[in-house]
Structure formats: C-alpha cells, structure tokens
mmJSON file of the N, C-alpha and C atoms, coordinates in Angstrom:
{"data_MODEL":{"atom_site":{
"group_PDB":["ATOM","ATOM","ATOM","ATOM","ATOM","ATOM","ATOM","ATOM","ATOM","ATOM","ATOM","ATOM","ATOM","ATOM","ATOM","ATOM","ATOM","ATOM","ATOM","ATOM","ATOM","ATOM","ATOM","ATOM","ATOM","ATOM","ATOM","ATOM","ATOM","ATOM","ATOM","ATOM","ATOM","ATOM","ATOM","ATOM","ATOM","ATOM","ATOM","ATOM","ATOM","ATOM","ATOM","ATOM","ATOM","ATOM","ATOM","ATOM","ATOM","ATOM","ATOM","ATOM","ATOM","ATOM","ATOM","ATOM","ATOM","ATOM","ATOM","ATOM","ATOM","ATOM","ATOM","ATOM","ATOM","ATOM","ATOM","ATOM","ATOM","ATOM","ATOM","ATOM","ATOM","ATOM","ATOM","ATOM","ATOM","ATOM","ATOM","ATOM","ATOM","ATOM","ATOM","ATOM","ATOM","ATOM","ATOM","ATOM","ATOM","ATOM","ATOM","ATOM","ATOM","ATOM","ATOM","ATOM","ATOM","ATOM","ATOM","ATOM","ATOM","ATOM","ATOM","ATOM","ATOM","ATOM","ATOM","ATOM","ATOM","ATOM","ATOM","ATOM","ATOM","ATOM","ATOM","ATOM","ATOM","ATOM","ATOM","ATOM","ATOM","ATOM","ATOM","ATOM","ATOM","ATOM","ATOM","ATOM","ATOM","ATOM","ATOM","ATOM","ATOM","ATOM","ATOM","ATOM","ATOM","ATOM","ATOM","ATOM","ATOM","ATOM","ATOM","ATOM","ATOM","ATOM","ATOM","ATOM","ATOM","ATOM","ATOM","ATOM","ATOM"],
"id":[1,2,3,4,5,6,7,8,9,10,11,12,13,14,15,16,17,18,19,20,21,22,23,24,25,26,27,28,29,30,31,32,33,34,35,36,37,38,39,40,41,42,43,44,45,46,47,48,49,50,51,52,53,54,55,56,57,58,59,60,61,62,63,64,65,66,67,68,69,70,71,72,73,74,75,76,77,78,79,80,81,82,83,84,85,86,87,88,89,90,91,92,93,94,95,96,97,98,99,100,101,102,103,104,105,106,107,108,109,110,111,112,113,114,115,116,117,118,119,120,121,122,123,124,125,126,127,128,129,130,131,132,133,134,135,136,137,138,139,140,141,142,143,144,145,146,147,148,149,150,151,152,153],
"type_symbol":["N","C","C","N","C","C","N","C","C","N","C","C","N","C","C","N","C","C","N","C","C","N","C","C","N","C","C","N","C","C","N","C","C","N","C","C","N","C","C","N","C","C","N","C","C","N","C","C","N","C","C","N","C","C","N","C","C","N","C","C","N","C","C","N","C","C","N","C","C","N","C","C","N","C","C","N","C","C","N","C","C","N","C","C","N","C","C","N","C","C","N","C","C","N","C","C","N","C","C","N","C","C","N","C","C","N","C","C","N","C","C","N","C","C","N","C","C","N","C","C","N","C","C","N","C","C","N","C","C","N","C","C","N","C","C","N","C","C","N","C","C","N","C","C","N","C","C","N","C","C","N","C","C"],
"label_atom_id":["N","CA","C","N","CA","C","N","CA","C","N","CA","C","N","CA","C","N","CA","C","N","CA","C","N","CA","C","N","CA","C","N","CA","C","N","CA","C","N","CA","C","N","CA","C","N","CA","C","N","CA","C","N","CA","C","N","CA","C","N","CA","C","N","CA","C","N","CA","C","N","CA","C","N","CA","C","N","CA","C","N","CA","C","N","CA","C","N","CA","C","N","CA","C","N","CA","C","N","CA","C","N","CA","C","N","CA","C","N","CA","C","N","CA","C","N","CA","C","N","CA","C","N","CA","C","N","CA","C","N","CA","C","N","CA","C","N","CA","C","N","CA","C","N","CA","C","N","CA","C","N","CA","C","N","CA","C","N","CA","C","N","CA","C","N","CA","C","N","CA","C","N","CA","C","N","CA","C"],
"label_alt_id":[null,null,null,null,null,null,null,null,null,null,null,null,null,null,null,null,null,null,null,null,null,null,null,null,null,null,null,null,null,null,null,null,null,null,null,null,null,null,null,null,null,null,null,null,null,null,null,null,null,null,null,null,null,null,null,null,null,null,null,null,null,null,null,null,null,null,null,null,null,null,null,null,null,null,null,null,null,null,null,null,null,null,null,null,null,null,null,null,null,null,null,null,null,null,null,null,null,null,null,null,null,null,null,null,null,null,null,null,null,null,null,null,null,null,null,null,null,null,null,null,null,null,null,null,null,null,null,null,null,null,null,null,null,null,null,null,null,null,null,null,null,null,null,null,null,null,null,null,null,null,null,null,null],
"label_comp_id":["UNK","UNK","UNK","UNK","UNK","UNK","UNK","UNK","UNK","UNK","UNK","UNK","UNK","UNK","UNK","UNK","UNK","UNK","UNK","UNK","UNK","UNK","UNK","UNK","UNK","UNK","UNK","UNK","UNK","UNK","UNK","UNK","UNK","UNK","UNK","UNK","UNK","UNK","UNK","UNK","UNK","UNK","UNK","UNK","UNK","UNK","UNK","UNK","UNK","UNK","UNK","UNK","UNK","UNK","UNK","UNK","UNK","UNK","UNK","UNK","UNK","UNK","UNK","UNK","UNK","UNK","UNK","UNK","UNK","UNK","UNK","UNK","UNK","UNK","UNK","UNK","UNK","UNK","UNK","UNK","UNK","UNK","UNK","UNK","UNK","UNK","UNK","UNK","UNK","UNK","UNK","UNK","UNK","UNK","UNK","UNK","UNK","UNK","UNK","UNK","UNK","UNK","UNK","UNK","UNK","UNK","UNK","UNK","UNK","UNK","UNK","UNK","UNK","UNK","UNK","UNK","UNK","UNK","UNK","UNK","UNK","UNK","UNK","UNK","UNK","UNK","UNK","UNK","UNK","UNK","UNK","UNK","UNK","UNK","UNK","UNK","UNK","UNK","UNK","UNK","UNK","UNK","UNK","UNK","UNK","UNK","UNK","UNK","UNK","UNK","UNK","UNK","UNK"],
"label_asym_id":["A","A","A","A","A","A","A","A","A","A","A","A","A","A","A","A","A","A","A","A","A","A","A","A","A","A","A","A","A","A","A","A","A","A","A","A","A","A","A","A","A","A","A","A","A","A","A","A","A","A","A","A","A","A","A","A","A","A","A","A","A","A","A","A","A","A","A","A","A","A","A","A","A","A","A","A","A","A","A","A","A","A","A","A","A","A","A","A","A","A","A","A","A","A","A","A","A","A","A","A","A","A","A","A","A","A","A","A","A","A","A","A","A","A","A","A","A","A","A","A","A","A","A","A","A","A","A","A","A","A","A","A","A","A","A","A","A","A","A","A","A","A","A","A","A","A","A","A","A","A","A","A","A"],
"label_entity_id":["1","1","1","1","1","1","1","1","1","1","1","1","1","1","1","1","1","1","1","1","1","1","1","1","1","1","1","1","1","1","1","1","1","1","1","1","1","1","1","1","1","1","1","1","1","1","1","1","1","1","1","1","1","1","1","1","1","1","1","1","1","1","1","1","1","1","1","1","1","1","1","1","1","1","1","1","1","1","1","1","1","1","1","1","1","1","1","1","1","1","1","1","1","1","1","1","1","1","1","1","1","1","1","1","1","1","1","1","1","1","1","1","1","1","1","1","1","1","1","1","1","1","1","1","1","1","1","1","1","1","1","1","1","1","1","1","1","1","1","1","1","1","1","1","1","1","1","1","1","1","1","1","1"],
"label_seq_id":[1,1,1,2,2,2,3,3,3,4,4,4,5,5,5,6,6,6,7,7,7,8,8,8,9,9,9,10,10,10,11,11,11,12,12,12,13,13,13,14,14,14,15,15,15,16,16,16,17,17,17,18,18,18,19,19,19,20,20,20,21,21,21,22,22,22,23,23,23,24,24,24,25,25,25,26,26,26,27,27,27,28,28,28,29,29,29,30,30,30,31,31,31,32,32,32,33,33,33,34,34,34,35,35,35,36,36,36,37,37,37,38,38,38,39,39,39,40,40,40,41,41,41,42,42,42,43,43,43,44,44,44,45,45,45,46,46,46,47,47,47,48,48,48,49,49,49,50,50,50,51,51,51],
"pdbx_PDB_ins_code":[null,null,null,null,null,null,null,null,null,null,null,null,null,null,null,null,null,null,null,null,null,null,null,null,null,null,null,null,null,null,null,null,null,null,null,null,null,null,null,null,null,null,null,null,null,null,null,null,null,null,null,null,null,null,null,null,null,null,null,null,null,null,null,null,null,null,null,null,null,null,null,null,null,null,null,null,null,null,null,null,null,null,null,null,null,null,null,null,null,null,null,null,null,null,null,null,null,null,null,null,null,null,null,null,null,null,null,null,null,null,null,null,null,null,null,null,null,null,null,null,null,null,null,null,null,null,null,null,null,null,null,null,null,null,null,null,null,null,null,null,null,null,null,null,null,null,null,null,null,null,null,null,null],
"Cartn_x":[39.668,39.677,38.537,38.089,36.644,36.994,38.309,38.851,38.912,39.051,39.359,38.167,37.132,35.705,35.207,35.411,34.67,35.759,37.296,37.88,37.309,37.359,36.186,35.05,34.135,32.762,33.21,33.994,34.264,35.359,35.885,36.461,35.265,34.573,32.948,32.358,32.1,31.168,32.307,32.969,33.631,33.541,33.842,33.999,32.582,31.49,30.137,30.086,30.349,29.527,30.533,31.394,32.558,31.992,31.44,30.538,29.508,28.324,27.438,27.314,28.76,28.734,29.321,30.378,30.801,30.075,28.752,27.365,26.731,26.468,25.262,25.978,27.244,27.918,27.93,28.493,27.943,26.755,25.572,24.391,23.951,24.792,23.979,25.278,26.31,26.976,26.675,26.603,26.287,25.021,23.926,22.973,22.449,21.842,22.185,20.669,20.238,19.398,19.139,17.713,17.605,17.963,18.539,18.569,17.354,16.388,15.904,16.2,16.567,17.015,15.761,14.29,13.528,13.388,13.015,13.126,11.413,10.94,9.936,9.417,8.476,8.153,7.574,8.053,7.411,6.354,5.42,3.988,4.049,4.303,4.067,2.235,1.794,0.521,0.724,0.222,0.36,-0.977,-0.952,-2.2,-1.955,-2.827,-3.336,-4.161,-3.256,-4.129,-4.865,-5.747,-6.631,-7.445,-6.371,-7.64,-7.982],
"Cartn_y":[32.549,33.697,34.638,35.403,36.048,37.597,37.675,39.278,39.224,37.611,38.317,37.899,37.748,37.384,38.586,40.126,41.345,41.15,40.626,40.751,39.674,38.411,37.028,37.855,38.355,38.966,39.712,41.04,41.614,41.247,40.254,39.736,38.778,37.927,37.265,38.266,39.371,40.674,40.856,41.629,41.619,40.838,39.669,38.439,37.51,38.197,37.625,38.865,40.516,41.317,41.091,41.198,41.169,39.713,38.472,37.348,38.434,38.627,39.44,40.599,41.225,42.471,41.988,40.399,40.015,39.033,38.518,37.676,38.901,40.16,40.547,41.472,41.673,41.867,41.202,39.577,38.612,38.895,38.928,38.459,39.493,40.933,41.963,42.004,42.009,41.459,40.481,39.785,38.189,37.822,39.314,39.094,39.639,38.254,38.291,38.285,39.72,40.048,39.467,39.289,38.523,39.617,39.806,40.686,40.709,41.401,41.613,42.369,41.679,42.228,42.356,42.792,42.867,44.314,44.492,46.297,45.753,47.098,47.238,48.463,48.61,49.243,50.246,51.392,52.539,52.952,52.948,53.408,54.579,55.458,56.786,57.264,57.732,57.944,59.347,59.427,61.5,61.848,63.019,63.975,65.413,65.198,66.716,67.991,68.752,69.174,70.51,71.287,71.897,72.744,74.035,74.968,75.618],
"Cartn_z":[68.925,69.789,69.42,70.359,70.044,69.581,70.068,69.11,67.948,67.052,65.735,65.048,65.548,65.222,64.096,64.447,63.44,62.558,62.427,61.107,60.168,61.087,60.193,59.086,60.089,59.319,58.568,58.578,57.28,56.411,56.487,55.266,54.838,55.497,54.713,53.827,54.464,53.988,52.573,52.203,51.604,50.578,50.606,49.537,49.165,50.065,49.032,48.398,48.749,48.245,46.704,47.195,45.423,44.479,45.117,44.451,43.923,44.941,44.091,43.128,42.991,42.26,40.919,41.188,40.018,39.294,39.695,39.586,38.135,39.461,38.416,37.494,37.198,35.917,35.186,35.561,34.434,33.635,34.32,34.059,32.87,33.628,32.649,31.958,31.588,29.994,29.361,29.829,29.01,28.19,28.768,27.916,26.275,25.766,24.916,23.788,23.18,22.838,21.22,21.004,19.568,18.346,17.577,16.464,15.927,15.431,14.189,13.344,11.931,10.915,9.448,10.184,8.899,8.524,7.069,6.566,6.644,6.793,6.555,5.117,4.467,3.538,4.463,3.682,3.683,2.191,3.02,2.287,1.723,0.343,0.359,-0.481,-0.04,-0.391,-0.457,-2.161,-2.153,-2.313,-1.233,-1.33,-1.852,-2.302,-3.399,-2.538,-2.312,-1.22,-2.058,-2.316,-2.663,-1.98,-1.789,-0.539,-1.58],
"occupancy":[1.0,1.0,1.0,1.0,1.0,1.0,1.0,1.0,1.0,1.0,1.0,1.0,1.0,1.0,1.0,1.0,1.0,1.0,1.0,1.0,1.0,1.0,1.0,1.0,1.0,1.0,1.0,1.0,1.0,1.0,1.0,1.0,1.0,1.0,1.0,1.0,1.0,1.0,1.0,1.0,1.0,1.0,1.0,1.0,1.0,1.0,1.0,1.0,1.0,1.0,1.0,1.0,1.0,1.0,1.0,1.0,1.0,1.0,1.0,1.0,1.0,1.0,1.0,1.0,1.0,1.0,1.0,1.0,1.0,1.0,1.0,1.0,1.0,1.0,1.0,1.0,1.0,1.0,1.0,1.0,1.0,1.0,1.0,1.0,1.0,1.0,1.0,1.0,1.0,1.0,1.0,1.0,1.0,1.0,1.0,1.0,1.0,1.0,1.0,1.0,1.0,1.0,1.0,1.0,1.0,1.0,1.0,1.0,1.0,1.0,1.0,1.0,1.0,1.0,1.0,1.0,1.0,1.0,1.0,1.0,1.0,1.0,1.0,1.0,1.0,1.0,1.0,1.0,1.0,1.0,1.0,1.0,1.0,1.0,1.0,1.0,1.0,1.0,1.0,1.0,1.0,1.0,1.0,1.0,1.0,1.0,1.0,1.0,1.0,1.0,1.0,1.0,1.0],
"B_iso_or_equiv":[0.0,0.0,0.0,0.0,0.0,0.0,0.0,0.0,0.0,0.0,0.0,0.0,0.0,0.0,0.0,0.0,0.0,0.0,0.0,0.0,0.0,0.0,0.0,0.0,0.0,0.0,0.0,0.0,0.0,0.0,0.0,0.0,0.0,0.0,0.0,0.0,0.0,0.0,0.0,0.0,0.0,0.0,0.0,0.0,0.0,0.0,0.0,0.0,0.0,0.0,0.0,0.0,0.0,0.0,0.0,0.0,0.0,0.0,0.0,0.0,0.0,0.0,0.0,0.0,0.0,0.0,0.0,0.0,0.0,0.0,0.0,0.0,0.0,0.0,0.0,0.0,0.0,0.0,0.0,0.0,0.0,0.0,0.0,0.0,0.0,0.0,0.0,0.0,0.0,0.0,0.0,0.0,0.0,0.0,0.0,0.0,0.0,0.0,0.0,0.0,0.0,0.0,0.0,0.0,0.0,0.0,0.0,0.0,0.0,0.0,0.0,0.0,0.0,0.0,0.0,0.0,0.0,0.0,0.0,0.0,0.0,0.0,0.0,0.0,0.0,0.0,0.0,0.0,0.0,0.0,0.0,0.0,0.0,0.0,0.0,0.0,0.0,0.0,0.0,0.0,0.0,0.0,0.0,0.0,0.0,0.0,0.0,0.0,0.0,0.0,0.0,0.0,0.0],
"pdbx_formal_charge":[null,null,null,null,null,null,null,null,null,null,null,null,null,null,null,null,null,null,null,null,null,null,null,null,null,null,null,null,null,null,null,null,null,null,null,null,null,null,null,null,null,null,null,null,null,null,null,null,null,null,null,null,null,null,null,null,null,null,null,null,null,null,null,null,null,null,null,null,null,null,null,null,null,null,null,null,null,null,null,null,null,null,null,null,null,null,null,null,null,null,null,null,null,null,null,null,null,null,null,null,null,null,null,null,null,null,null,null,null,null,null,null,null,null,null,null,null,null,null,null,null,null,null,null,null,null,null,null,null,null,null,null,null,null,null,null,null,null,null,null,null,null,null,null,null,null,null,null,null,null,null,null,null],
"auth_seq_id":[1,1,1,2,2,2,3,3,3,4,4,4,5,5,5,6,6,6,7,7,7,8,8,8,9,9,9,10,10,10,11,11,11,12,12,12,13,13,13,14,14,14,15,15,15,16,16,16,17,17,17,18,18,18,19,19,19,20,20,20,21,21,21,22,22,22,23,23,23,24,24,24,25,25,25,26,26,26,27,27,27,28,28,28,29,29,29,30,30,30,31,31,31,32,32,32,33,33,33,34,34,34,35,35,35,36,36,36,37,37,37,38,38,38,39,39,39,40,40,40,41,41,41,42,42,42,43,43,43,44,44,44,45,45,45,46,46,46,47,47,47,48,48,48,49,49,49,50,50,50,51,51,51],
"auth_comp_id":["UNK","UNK","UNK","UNK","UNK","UNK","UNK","UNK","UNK","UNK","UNK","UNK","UNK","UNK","UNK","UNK","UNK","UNK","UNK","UNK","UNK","UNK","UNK","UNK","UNK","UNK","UNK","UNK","UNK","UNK","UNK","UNK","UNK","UNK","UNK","UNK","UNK","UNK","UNK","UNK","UNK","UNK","UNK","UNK","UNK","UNK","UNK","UNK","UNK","UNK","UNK","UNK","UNK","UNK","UNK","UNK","UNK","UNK","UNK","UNK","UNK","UNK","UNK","UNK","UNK","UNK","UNK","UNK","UNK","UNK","UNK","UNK","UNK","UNK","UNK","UNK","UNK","UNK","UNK","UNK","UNK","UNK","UNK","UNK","UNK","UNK","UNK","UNK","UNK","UNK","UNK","UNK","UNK","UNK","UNK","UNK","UNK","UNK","UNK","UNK","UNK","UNK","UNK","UNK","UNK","UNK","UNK","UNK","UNK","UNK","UNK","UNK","UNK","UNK","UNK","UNK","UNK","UNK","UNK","UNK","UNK","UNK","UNK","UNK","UNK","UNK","UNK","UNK","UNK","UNK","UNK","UNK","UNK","UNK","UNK","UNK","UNK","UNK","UNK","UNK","UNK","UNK","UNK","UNK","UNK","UNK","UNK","UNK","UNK","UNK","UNK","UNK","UNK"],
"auth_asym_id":["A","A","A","A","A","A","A","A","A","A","A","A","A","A","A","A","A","A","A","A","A","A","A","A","A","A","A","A","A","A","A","A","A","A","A","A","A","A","A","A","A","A","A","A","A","A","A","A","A","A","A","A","A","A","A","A","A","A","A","A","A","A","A","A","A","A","A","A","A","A","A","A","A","A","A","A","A","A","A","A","A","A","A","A","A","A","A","A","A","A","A","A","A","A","A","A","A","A","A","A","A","A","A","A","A","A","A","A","A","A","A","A","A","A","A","A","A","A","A","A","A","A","A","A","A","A","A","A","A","A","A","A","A","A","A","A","A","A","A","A","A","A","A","A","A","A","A","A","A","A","A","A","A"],
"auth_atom_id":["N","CA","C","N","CA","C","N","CA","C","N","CA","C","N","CA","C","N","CA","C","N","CA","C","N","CA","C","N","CA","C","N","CA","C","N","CA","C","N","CA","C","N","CA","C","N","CA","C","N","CA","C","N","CA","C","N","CA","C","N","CA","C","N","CA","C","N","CA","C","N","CA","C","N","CA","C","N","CA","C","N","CA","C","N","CA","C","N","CA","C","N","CA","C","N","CA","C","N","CA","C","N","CA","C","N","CA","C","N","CA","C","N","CA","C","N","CA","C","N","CA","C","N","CA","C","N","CA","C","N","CA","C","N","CA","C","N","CA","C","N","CA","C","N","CA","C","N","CA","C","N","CA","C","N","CA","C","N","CA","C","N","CA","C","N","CA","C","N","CA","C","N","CA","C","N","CA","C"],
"pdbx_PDB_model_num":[1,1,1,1,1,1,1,1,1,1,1,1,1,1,1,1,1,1,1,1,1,1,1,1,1,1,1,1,1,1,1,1,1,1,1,1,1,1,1,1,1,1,1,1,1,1,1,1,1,1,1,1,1,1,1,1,1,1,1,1,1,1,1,1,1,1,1,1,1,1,1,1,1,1,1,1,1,1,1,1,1,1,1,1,1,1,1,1,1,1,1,1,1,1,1,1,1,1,1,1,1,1,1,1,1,1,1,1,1,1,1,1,1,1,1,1,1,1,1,1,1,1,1,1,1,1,1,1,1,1,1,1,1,1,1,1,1,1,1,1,1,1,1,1,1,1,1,1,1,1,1,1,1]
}}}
C-alpha cells in the first residue's frame, strides 16, 4: 500500500542512522593508541650569572 510507504522510510532512516552513530562509537572507543613509556634526561647546566 502506498500510505504506509513514509512510515517504511523513517523506520529505514532511523535504523541506518542508529548503524552509523553505533559504527562511529565503535571506531572512536576502540581506538587504540601506542604507549610510550621512555624518561627522558633532563640536562641541568648552571650559569653563573655576573652583572
């Protein structure tokens, strides 16, 4: 029937946009960044200062 054609589309609309909103949550939790765990030295160099 061609009346219930706009409830079709927005239940489609609906259920990709909730795919795509539950897509790019995955994507941006799931990612997964390298640790670096190096110390680096701190240099102390003393100056004498002399006005």
């Amino acid at each position: 029937m061609p009346q219930m054609a706009p409830l079709n589309w927005l239940t489609l609309y609906i259920f990709f946009i909730m795919i795509f909103i539950l897509f790019n949550c995955m994507n941006y939790f799931n990612f997964l960044y390298s640790i670096k765990s190096f110390k680096t030295k701190k240099s102390f160099i003393p100056t004498n200062w002399k006005w």
